[in-house]
LUMFIMI-658384 format. One record per residue (C-alpha): x, y, z; residue number from 1; residue in three letters. Coordinates in steps of 0.5 Angstrom, whole numbers. Each point is the difference from the previous one (the first is absolute). Layout:
N
px/py/pz/seq/type
X/Y/Z/NUM/Ala
...
This chain:
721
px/py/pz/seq/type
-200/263/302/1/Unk
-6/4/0/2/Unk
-2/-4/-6/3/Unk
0/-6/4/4/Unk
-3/2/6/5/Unk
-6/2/-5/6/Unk
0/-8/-3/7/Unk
1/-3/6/8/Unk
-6/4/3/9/Unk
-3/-1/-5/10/Unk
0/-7/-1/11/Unk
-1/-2/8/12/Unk
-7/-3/-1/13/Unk
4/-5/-7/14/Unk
5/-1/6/15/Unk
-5/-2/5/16/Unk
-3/-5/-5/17/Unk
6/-3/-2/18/Unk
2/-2/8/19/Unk
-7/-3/1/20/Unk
1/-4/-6/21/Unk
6/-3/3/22/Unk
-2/-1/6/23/Unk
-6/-3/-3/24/Unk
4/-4/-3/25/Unk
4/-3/5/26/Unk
-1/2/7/27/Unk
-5/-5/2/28/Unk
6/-5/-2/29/Unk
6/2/4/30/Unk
-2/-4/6/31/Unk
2/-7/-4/32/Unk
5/-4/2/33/Unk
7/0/-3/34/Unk
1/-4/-6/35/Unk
6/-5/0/36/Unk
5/5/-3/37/Unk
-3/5/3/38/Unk
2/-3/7/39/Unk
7/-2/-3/40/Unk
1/6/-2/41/Unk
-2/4/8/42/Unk
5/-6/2/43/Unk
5/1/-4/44/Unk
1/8/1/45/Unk
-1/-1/7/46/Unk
7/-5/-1/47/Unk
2/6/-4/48/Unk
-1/6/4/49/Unk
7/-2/4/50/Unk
4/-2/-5/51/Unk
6/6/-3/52/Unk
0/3/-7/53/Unk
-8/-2/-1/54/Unk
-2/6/-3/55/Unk
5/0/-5/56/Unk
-4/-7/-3/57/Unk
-3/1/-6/58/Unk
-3/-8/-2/59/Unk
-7/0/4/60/Unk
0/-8/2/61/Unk
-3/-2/-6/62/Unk
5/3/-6/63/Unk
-6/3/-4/64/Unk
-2/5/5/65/Unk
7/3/-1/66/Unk
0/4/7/67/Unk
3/6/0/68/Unk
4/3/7/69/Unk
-6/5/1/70/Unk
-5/-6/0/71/Unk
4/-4/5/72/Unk
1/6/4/73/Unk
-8/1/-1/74/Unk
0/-8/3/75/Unk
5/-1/6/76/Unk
-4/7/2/77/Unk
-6/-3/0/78/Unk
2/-7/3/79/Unk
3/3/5/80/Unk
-6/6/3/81/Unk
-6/-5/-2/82/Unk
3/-6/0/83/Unk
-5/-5/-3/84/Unk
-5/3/1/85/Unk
-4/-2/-7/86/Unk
-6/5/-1/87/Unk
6/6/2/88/Unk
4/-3/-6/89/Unk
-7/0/-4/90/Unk
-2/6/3/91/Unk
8/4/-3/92/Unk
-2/-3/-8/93/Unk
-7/3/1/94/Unk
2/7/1/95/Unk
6/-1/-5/96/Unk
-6/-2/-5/97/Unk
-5/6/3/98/Unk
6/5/-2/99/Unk
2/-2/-6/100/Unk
-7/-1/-3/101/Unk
-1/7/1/102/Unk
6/2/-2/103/Unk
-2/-3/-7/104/Unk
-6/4/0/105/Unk
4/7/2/106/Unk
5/-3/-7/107/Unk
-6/-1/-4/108/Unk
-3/7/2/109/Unk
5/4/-3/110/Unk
0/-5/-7/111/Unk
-3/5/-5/112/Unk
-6/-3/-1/113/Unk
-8/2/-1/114/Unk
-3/-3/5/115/Unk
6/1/5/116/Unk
-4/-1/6/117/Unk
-4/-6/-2/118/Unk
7/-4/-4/119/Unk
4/2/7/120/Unk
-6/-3/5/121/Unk
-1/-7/-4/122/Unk
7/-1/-1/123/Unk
1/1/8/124/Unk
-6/-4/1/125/Unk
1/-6/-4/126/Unk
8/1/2/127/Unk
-2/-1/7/128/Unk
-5/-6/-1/129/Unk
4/-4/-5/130/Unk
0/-7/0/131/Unk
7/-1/-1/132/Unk
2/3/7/133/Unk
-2/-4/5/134/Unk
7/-4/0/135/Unk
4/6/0/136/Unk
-4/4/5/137/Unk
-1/-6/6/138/Unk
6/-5/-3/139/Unk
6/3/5/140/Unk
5/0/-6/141/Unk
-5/2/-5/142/Unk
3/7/4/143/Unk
6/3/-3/144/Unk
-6/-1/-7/145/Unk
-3/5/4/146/Unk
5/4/3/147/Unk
4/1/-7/148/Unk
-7/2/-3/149/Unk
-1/5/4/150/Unk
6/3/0/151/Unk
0/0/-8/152/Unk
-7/3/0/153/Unk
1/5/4/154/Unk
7/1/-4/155/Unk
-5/1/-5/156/Unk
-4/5/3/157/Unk
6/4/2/158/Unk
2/-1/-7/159/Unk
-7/4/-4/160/Unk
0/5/5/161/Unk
7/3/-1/162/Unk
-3/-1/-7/163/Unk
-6/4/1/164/Unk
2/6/6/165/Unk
4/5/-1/166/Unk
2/1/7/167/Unk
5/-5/4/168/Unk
1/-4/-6/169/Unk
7/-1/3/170/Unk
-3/-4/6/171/Unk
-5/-5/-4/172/Unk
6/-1/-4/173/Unk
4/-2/5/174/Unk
-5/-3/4/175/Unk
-2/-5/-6/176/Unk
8/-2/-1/177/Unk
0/-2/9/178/Unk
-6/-4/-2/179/Unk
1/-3/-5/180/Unk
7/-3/4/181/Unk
-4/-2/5/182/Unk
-3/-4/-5/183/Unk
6/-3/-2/184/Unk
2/-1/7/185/Unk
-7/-4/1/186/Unk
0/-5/-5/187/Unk
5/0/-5/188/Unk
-4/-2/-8/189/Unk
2/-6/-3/190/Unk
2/0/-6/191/Unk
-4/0/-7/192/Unk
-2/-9/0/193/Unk
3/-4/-5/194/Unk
-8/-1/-2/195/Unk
-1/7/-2/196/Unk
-1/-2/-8/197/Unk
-5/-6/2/198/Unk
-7/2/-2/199/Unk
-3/-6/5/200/Unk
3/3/6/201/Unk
-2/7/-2/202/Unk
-7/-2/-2/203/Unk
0/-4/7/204/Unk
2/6/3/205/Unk
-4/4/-2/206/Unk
-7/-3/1/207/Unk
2/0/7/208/Unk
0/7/0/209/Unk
-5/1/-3/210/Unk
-4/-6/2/211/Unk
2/0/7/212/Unk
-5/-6/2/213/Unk
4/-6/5/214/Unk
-3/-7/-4/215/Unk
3/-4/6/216/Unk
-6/5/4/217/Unk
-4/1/-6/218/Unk
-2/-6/-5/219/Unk
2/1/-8/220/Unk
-4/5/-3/221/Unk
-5/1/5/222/Unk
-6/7/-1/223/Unk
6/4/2/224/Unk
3/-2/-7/225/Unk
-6/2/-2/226/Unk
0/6/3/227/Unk
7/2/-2/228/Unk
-1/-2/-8/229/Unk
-7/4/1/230/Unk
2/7/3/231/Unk
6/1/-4/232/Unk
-3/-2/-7/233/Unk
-3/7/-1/234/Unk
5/4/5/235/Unk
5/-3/-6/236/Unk
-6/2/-6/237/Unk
1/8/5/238/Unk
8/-2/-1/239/Unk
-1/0/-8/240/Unk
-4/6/0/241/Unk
5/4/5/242/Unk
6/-1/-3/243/Unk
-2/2/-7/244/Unk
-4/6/4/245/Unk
4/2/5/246/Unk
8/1/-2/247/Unk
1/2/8/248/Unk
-3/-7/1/249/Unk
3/-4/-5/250/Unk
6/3/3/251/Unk
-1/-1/8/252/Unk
-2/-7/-2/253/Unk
7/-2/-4/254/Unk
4/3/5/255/Unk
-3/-4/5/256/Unk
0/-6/-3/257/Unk
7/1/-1/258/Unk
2/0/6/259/Unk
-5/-6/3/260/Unk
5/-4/-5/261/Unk
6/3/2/262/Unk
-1/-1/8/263/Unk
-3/-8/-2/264/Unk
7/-1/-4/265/Unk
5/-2/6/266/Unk
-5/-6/2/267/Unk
-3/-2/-6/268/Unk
1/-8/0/269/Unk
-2/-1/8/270/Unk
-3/5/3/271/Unk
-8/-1/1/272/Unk
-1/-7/0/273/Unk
-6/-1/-6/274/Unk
-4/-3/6/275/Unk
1/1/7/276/Unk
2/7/-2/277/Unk
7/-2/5/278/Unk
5/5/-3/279/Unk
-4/7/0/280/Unk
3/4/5/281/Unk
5/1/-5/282/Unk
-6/3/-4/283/Unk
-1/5/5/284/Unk
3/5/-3/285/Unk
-3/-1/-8/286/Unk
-7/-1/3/287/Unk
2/9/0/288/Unk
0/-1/-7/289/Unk
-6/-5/-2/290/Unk
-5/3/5/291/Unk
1/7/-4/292/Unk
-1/-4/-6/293/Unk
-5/-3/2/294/Unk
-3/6/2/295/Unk
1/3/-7/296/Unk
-4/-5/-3/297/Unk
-6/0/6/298/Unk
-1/8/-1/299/Unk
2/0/-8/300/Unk
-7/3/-1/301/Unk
2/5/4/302/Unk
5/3/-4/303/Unk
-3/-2/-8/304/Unk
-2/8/1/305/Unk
-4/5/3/306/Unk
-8/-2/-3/307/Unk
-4/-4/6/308/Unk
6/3/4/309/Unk
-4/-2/7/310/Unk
-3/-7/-3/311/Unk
6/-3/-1/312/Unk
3/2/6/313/Unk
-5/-3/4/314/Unk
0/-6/-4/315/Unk
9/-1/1/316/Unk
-2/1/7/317/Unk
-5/-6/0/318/Unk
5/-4/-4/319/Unk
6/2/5/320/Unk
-5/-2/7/321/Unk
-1/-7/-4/322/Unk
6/-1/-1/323/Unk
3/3/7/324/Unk
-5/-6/3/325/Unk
2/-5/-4/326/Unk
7/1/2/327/Unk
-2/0/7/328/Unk
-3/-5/0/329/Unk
6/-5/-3/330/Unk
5/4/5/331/Unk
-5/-2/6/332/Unk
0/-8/-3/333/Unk
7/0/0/334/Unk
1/3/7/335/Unk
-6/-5/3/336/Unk
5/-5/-4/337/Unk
6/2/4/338/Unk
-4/1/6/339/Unk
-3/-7/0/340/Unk
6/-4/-2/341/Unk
3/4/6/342/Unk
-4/-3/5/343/Unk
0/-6/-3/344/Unk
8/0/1/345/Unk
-2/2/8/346/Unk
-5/-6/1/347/Unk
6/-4/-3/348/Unk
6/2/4/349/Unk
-5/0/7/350/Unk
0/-7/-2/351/Unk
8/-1/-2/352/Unk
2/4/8/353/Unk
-5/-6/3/354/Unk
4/-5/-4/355/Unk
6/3/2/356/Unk
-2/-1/7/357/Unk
-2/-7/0/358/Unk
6/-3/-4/359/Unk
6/6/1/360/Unk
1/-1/-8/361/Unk
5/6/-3/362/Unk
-5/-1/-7/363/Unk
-7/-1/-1/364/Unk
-2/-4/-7/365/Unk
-6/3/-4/366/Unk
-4/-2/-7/367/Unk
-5/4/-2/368/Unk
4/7/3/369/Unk
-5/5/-3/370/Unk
5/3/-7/371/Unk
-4/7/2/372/Unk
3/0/8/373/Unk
5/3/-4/374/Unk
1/7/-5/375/Unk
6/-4/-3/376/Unk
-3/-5/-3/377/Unk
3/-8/1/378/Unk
5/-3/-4/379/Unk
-4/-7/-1/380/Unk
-9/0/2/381/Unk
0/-7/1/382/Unk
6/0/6/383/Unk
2/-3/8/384/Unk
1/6/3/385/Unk
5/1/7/386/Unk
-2/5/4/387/Unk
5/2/6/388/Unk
-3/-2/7/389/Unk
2/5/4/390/Unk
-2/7/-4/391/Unk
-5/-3/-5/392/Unk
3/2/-6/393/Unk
3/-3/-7/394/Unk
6/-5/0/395/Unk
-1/-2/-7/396/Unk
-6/-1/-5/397/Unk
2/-6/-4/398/Unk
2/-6/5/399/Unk
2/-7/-4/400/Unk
-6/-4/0/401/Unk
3/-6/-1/402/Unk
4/0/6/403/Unk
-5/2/5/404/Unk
-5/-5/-3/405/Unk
6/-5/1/406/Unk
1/3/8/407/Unk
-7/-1/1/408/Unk
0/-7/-2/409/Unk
5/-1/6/410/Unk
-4/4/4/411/Unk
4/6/0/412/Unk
-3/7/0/413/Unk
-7/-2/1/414/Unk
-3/4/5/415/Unk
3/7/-3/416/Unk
-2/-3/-7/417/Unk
-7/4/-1/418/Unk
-5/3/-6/419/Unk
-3/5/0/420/Unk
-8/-1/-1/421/Unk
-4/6/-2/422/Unk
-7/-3/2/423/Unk
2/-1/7/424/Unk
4/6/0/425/Unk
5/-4/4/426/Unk
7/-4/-1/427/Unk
-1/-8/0/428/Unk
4/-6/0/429/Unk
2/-2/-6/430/Unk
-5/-7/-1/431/Unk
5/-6/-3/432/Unk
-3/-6/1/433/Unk
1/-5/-2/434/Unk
7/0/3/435/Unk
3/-6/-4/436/Unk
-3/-2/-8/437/Unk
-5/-6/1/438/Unk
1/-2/-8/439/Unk
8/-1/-3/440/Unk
-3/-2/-7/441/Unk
-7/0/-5/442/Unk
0/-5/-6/443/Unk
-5/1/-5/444/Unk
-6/-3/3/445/Unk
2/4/6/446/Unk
1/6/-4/447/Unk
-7/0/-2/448/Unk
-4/-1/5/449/Unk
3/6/3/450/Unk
-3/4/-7/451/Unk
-5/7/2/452/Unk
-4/-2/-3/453/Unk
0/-7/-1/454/Unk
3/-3/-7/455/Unk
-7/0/-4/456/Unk
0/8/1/457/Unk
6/0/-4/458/Unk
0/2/-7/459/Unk
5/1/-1/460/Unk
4/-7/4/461/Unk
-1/-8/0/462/Unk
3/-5/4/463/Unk
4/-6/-4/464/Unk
-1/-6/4/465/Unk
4/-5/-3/466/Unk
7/4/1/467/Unk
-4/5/6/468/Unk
2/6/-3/469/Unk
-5/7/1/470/Unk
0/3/-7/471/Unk
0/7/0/472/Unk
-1/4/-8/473/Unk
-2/7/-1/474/Unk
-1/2/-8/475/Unk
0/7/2/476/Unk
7/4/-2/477/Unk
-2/5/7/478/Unk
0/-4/5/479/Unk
2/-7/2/480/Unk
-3/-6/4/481/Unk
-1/0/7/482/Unk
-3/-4/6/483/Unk
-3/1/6/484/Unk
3/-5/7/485/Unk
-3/0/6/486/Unk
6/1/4/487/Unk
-3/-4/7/488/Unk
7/-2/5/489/Unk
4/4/-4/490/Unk
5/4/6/491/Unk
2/8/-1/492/Unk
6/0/3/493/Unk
3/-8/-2/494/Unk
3/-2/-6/495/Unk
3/5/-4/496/Unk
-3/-2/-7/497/Unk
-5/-2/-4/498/Unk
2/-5/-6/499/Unk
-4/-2/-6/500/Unk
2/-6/-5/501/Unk
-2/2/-6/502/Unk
1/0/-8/503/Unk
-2/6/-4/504/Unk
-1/1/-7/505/Unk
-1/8/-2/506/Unk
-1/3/-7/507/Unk
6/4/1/508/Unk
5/1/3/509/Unk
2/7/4/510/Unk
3/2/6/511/Unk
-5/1/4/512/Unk
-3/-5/1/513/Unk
-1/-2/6/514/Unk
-3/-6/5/515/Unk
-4/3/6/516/Unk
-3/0/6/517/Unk
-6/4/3/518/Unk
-3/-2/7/519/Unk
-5/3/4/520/Unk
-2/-1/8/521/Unk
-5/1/5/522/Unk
2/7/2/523/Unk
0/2/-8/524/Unk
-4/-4/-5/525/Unk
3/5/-6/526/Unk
4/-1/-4/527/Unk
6/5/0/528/Unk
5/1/-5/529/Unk
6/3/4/530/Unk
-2/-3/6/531/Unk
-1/-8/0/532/Unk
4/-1/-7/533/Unk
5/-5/-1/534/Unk
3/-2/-6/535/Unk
7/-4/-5/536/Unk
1/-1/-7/537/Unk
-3/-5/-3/538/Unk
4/-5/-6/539/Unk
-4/-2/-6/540/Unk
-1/-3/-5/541/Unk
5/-6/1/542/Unk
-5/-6/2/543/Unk
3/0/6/544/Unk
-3/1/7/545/Unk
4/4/4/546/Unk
-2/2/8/547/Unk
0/7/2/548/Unk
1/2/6/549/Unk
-5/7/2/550/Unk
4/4/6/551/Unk
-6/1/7/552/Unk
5/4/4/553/Unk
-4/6/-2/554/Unk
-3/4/6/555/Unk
-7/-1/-4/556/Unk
1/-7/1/557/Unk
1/-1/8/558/Unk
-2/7/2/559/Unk
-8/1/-3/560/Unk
-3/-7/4/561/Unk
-2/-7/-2/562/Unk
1/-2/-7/563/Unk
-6/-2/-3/564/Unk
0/0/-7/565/Unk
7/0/-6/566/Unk
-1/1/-7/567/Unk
6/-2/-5/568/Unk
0/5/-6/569/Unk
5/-2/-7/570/Unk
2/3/-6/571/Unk
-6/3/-5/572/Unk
-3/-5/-5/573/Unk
4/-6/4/574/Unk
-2/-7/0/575/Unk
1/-4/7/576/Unk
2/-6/2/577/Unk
0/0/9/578/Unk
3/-7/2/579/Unk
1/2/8/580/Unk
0/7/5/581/Unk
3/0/6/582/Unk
4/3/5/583/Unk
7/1/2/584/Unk
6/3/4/585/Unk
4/2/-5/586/Unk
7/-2/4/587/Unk
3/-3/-6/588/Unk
-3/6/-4/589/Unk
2/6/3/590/Unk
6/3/1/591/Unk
2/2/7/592/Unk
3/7/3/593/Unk
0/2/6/594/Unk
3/6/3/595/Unk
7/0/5/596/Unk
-2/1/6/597/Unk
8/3/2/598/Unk
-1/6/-5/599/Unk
-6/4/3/600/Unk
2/6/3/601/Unk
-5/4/3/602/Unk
-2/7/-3/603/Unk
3/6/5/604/Unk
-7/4/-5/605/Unk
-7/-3/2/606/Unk
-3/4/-5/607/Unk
1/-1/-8/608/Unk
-5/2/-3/609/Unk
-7/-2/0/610/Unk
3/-5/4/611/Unk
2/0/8/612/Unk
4/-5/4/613/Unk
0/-4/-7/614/Unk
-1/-8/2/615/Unk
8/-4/-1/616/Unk
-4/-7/1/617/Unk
4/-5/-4/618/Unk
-5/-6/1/619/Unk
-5/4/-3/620/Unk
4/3/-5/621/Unk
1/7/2/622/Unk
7/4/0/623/Unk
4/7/-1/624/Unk
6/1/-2/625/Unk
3/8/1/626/Unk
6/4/-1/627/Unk
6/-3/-1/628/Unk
-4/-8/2/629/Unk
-1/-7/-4/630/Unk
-5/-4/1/631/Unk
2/-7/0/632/Unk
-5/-6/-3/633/Unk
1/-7/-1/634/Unk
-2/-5/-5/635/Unk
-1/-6/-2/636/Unk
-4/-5/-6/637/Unk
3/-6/1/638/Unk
-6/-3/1/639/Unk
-2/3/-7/640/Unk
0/-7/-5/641/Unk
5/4/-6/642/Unk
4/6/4/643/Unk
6/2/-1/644/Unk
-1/7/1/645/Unk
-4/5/2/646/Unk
-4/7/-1/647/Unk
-1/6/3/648/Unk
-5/4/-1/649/Unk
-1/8/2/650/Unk
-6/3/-1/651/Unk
-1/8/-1/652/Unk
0/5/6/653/Unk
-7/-1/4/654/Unk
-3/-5/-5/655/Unk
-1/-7/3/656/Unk
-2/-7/-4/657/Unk
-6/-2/-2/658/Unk
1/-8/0/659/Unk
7/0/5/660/Unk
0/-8/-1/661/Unk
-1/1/-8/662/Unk
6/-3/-5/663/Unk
-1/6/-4/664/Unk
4/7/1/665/Unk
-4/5/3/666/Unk
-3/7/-4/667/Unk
3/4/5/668/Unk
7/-3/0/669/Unk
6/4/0/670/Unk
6/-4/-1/671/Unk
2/-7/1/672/Unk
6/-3/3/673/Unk
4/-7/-2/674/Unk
2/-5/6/675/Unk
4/-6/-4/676/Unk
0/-3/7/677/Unk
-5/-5/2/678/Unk
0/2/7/679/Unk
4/7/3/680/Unk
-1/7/3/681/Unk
0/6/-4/682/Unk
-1/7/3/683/Unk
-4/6/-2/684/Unk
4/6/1/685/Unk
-4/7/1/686/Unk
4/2/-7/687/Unk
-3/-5/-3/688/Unk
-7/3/0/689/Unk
-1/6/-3/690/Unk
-6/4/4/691/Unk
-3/0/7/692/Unk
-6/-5/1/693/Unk
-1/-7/0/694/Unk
2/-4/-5/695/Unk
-3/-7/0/696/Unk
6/-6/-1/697/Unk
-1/-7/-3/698/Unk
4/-6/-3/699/Unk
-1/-5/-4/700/Unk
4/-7/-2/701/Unk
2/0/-7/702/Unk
4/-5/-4/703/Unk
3/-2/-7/704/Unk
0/6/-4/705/Unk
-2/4/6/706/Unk
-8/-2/-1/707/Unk
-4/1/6/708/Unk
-1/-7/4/709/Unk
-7/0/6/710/Unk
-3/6/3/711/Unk
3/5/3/712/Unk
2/2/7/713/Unk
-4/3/6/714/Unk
1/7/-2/715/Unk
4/5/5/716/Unk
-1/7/1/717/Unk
5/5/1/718/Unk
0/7/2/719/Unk
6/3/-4/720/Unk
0/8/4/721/Unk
């Protein structure tokens, strides 16, 4: 005991250091606002913390966390003392973080090394300024990382001065076991990932960890690469010199790497993401590890041997400080992050509770929600979002675009339908003019005075006269052709596709080769692949024309302005015939599926996680089944020229359709279901889907042989809890 009292004393002033780096850190941060989940989770504790049998829960709301009994215990107590307090919540993750950050440093002071005092102090120093933290010290789930690393570490401690003291061995002993089961009672460790074997995931893991820069903040190898890349070269050339030098180094260096991988293993695959660095709370604990590897390498001089014994100290310690500012720097970048992201959110939700006032609406609907407003990154960017009314928070990151575009045509959801501008910092009405489609068909003469520019300026494009027919050729094997139109009386929110008459020679045939539609509007004169994209599969090579029919029911369609321009992309190497373009509703094109109204049940638990009050809105294709329920869904393709029958399409947990009102199956399909009826209903039950989530429901006509016939139906969203 009197050697611990001698370390402890000895070791005030590492001490004090470590807690000014923390608290440098992230103590001009705790007065942010609270993050989308960070709200949800208070809510939802705060729903708990009256309910039986909560401490005995060992799933946090979201399943990867694998609370434990202690964690909750942690929560519920805090929920009910501070309640939502946001900064007091920030304030509990900031003092766990300043102890276990001095806890590193009493663990590494006791590792035998030569240079004890200085591995101990960076090590802490780096542990407390790093910039994978930020999630687990200020995220409110990130708590039970915390917690369960605290108590590891101090099992840790415990276990290395039984170890090494001569007296009381008995109590550490026992003290390490306790806390190594308040370990286990905090966060219970996932199992070894089933991506354990894959070289990829663990390369991108570890370049997090030892590259731990947010490329959403920071651009793609921007100077602080370069700075990395710099400070480590000759601390590895060090490395190489110490590890052949210095057994004692080469050693420590093995051992401690060894035991990075170990505490990696069980998130291997989808911890860290590579570049929002979402994930790295469950890196807490391994961050022990790769600061003390990191610290061998920064001080690797140190320990080649005794000759210039104060020179390569000083020069360790200069590599340390370097290294300790780059990090700080990236851990206050990620934090500013978090903080303006949260008070954008603030700004946001202001605007929603005055748009509740004037419209007493349930939902808000809003494009454009900022993807950091919350620390759980969104399932889809380019969604509608609904906000609950009455609190502000999340009912759901994906509604169908197709439906609400359809509910605005007739006038529904108008006034709380919103985008969020960033430039004017505000929500705006979504801008839908025209109303209607001021043109139904181009022919060719037509078509060509829309070209941008005109038809002179085209390479690659000539105009056939006689039959009225734009030609299109591309000779290269990379790309196809394609032309740009003015997109002038073209309407947002009318018709529900956009068709081209069209024959197509290519000089092979693949299964990939696609007509495509890009536009852009007055807001976003861009173009984006993700977001204002439409495409279907192009026939070629039989001489005949064919009408392709490209869906506009995405949000990027209605929800981004005016149409100003669209521009049609074909196969690579293709040579183009355009006859016609127009537009059309697609009623004897799309299958239809609604939902039945007499099957939706109200939910008795408001909250499912990051979800709360989840929208059951038939008319915009919004529904949960849970328990024991079935939703009910009807059908009907007996609009469809060369129905008989029909196709249901499941996608996979939480992944929704890129192109809903495509006629190909989705990337993200998880099952599909035969329906021999033209027209019925068929239930879902909550067997019949596998997981908790949304899981996004399509169907689609077939015919003979059970081939695809149209386009598939409005999608439907359902939560499955």
């Amino acid at each position: 005991m009197s050697n611990l009292l001698q370390l402890v004393g000895s070791a005030r002033f590492a001490i004090v250091l470590v807690a000014i780096a923390c608290f440098a850190a992230y103590l001009p941060f705790l007065n942010a606002p609270a993050h989308l989940d960070d709200q949800f989770l208070i809510s939802w504790l705060t729903h708990l913390k009256g309910t039986q049998a909560t401490f005995l829960n060992f799933a946090g709301p979201d399943k990867l966390d694998y609370w434990g009994p202690l964690t909750h215990f942690f929560f519920i107590s805090k929920a009910i003392f501070i309640k939502k307090s946001i900064w007091l919540w920030r304030l509990s993750g900031l003092l766990i973080h300043v102890v276990t950050s001095c806890i590193v440093y009493l663990i590494v002071r006791r590792l035998p090394s030569d240079r004890a005092f200085l591995v101990a102090l960076a090590t802490a120093l780096l542990f407390a300024v790093y910039p994978l933290h930020p999630e687990a010290v200020f995220w409110i789930s990130g708590k039970a990382s915390e917690l369960s690393a605290m108590f590891l570490l101090s099992a840790v401690f415990c276990g290395l001065s039984a170890y090494q003291s001569k007296k009381h061995r008995s109590l550490w002993l026992i003290g390490s076991i306790f806390l190594i089961v308040l370990a286990l009672l905090t966060q219970v460790n996932l199992p070894i990932s089933n991506q354990a074997f894959n070289f990829q995931k663990w390369y991108q893991l570890l370049r997090n960890l030892f590259f731990p820069i947010n490329n959403e903040i920071v651009p793609k190898y921007p100077r602080e690469y370069r700075f990395m890349y710099f400070l480590l070269a000759p601390c590895l050339a060090g490395t190489l010199l110490a590890l052949w030098k210095n057994k004692r180094f080469a050693i420590s260096a093995l051992v401690t790497f060894v035991i990075l991988l170990l505490t990696c293993l069980p998130y291997v695959g989808f911890a860290c993401d590579t570049r929002s660095l979402y994930g790295s709370r469950f890196l807490y604990l391994a961050s022990f590890p790769a600061c003390l590897f990191l610290t061998y390498l920064l001080t690797s001089f140190a320990h080649i041997g005794k000759r210039f014994k104060a020179l390569t100290t000083v020069i360790s310690a200069v590599f340390i400080l370097l290294l300790c500012i780059f990090f700080l720097r990236m851990t206050w970048q990620q934090n500013s992050s978090y903080r303006a992201a949260t008070n954008v959110l603030k700004t946001i939700q202001k605007s929603v509770s005055v748009v509740v006032a004037k419209t007493a609406s349930p939902y808000v609907f809003i494009r454009d929600l900022p993807t950091n407003s919350s620390v759980v990154p969104p399932p889809l960017q380019y969604s509608i979002a609904a906000l609950d009314g009455p609190t502000g928070l999340l009912s759901a990151w994906v509604v169908p675009s197709e439906r609400l575009k359809r509910s605005l045509h007739e006038g529904n959801y108008l006034s709380t339908s919103l985008r969020w501008d960033k430039d004017f910092l505000s929500l705006l009405a979504f801008d839908l003019t025209p109303l209607t489609n001021q043109i139904t068909e181009l022919n060719g003469p037509a078509i060509v005075a829309r070209m941008m520019p005109g038809l002179v300026f085209y390479r690659t494009a000539s105009y056939d006269a006689a039959n009225e027919l734009l030609i299109l050729e591309s000779n290269s094997t990379v790309s196809g052709p394609a032309v740009r139109l003015a997109a002038d009386g073209l309407s947002p929110i009318d018709s529900d596709f956009l068709y081209i008459d069209a024959r197509i020679n290519a000089p092979a045939v693949t299964a990939n080769q696609e007509v495509e539609l890009y536009w852009t509007t007055r807001l976003y004169d861009d173009y984006n692949h993700e977001d204002r994209r439409s495409f279907t599969q192009a026939q070629v090579n039989d001489g005949q024309f064919h009408r392709y029919h490209l869906p506009l029911s995405n949000a990027g369609y209605f929800a981004n302005g005016t149409i100003a321009a669209i521009t049609l992309g074909f196969p690579a190497g293709s040579k183009v015939w355009i006859k016609s373009l127009g537009v059309t509703d697609g009623k004897n094109l799309r299958a239809q599926l609604s939902i039945e109204p007499s099957s939706i049940k109200p939910s008795f638990n408001p909250y499912a996680s990051p979800y709360y009050q989840y929208p059951q809105i038939p008319d915009l294709g919004l529904a949960q089944v849970e328990g024991l329920d079935e939703l009910v869904l009807n059908y009907s393709v007996v609009n469809i020229e060369g129905a008989n029958s029909a196709l249901v399409e499941i996608s996979e947990t939480n992944k929704f359709f890129k192109n809903p009102n495509g006629s190909a199956l989705s990337a993200a399909c998880l099952k599909t279901m035969p329906l021999s009826a033209k027209e019925g209903q068929f239930s879902l039950k909550r067997s019949d889907l596998p997981g908790s989530g949304i899981y996004s429901i399509r169907l689609m006509a077939t015919g003979p042989n059970a081939q695809p016939v149209g386009a598939f139906s409005d999608v439907i969203n359902c939560l499955a809890r």
